[in-house]
VEXDREN-2710 file (C-alpha; in Angstrom, 1 decimal):
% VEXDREN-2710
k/r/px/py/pz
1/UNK/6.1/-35.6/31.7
2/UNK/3.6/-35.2/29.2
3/UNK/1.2/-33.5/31.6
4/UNK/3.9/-30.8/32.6
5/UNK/4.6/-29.8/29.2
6/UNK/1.0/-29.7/28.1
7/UNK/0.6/-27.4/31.0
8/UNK/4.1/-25.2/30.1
9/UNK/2.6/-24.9/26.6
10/UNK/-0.9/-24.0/28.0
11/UNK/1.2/-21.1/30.0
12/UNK/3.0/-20.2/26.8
13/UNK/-0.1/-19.5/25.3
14/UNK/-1.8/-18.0/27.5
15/UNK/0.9/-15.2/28.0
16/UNK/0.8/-14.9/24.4
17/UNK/-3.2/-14.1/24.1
18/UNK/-2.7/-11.5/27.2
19/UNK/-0.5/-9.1/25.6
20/UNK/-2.2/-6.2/24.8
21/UNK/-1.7/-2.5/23.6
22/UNK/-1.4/0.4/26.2
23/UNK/-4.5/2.8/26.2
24/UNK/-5.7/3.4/23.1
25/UNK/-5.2/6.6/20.8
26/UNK/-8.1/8.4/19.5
27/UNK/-7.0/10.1/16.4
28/UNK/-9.6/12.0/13.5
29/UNK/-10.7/10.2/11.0
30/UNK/-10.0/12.3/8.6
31/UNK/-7.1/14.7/9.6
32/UNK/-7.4/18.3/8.5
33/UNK/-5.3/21.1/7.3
34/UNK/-4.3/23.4/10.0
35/UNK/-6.1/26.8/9.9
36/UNK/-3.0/28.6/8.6
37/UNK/-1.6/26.2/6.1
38/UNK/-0.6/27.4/2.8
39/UNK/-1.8/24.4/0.4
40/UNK/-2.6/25.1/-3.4
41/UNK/-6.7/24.8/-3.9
42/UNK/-5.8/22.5/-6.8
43/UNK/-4.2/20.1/-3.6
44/UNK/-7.2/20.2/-1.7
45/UNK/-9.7/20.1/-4.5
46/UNK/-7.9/16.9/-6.4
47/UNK/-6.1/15.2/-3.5
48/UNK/-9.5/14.7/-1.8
49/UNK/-8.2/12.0/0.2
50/UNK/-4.9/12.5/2.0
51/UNK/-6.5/12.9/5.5
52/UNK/-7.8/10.2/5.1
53/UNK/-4.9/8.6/4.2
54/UNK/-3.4/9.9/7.4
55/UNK/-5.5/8.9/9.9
56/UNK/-5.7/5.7/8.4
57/UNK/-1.7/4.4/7.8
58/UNK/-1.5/6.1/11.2
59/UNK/-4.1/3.3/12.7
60/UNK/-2.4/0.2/10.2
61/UNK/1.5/1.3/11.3
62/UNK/0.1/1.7/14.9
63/UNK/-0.5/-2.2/14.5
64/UNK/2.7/-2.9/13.9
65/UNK/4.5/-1.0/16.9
66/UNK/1.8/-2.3/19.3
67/UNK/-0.5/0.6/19.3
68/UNK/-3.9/1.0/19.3
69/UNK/-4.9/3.4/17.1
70/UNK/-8.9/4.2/17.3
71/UNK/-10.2/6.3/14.6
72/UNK/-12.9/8.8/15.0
73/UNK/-15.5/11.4/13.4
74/UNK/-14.4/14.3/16.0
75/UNK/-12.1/14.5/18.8
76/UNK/-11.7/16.0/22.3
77/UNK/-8.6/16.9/23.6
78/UNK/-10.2/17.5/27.3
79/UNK/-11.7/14.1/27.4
80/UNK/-10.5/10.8/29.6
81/UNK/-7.9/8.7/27.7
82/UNK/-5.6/9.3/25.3
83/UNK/-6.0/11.9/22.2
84/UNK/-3.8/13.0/19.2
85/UNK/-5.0/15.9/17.7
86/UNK/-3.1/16.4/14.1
87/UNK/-3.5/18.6/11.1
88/UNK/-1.3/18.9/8.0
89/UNK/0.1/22.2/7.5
90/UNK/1.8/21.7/4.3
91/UNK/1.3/19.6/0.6
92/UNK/3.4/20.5/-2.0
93/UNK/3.3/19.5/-5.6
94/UNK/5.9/20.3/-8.0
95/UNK/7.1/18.4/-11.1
96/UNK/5.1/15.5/-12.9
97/UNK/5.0/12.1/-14.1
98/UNK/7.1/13.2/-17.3
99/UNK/9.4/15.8/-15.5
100/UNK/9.8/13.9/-12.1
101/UNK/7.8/14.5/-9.2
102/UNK/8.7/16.5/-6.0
103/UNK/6.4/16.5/-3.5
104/UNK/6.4/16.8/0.4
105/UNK/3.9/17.0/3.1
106/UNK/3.9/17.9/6.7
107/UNK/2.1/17.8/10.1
108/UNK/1.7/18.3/13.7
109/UNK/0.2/16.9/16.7
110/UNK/-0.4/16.6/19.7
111/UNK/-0.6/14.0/22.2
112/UNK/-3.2/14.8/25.4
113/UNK/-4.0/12.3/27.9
114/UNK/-7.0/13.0/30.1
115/UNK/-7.3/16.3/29.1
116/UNK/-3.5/17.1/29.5
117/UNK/-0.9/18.2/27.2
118/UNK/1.4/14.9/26.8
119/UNK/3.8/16.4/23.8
120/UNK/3.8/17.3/20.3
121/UNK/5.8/16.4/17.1
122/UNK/5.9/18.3/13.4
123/UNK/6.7/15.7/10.7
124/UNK/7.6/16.0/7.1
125/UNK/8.2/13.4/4.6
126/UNK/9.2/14.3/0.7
127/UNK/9.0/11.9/-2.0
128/UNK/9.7/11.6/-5.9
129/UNK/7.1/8.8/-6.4
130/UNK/9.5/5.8/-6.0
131/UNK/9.2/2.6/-8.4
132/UNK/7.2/3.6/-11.9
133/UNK/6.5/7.3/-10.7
134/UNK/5.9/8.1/-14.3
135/UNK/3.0/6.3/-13.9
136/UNK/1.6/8.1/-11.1
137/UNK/-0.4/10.8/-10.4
138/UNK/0.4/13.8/-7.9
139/UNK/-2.3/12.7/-5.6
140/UNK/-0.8/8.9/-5.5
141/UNK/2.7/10.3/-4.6
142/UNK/1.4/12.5/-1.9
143/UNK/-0.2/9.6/-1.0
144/UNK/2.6/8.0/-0.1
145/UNK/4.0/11.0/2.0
146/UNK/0.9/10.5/4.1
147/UNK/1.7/6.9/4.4
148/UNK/5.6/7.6/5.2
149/UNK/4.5/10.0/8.0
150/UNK/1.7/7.7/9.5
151/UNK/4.2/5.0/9.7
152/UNK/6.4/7.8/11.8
153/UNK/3.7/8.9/14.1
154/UNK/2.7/5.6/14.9
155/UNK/6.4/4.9/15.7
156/UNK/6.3/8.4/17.9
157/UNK/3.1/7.0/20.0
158/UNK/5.5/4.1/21.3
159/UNK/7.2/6.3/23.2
160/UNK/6.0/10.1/22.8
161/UNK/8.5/12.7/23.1
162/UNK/8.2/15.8/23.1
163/UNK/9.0/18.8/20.2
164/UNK/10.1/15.8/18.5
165/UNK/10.9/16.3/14.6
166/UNK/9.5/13.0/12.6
167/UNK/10.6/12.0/9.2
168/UNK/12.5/14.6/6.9
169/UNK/12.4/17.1/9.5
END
């Protein structure tokens, strides 16, 4: 008796150690604005960090929905595996601490896998700074639109769809 349930456990835990994600996702690490965004200069001078931010909460959400998220310097689309390309096409900024914030952010992507259009989203995620936003700055409250969105893209790579609308969209 002892002997069969050592082994069941020793099968239990070895199924447990072979799960692993599908085929990685190479993603930027630092995601860019898109050629023909329209984001203030003030945004992209002071909020130095939110592609960054991007490419990063897209790689710690990934995590959690069982995907492997690999983050890299440059990407290509044509080569073997699987690539998202992304790029935010919008960060806005209205209000303040003392006013209220209103901000909202946005992005596309798109999913290749060996070189081959898989499909592509647009996201958007708005926020009015949440818990103590009097006591954050713009940047911080962007910040967590980049976050909200990397948590929906990661989400997306589950199960890719295409034209799919993420977040506020």
């Amino acid at each position: 008796m002892l002997k069969k349930s050592t082994l069941a456990i020793a099968v239990l835990a070895s199924s447990f150690s072979t799960v692993s994600f599908a085929d990685p996702v190479v993603v930027q690490s630092v995601i860019p604005y898109a050629a023909d965004s329209r984001i203030a200069q003030n945004i992209r001078n002071e909020c130095t960090k939110l592609g960054t931010q991007f490419a990063e909460f897209t790689q710690e959400f990934g995590k959690k929905f069982k995907v492997e998220v690999q983050l890299a310097g440059t990407i290509d689309t044509a080569a073997k595996g699987r690539v998202l390309q992304m790029e935010i096409t919008e960060a806005v900024s209205m209000g303040n601490a003392f006013m209220g914030h209103n901000k909202y952010a946005a992005a596309r992507g798109t999913l290749y896998e060996d070189g081959k259009k898989v499909a592509e989203f647009e996201a958007r995620r708005q926020s009015m700074g949440g818990a103590f936003a009097g006591y954050k700055g713009s940047c911080s409250v962007l910040g967590r639109t980049m976050k909200a969105m990397g948590k929906d893209v990661a989400q997306w790579l589950q199960a890719p769809n295409d034209k799919a609308l993420l977040g506020d969209m």
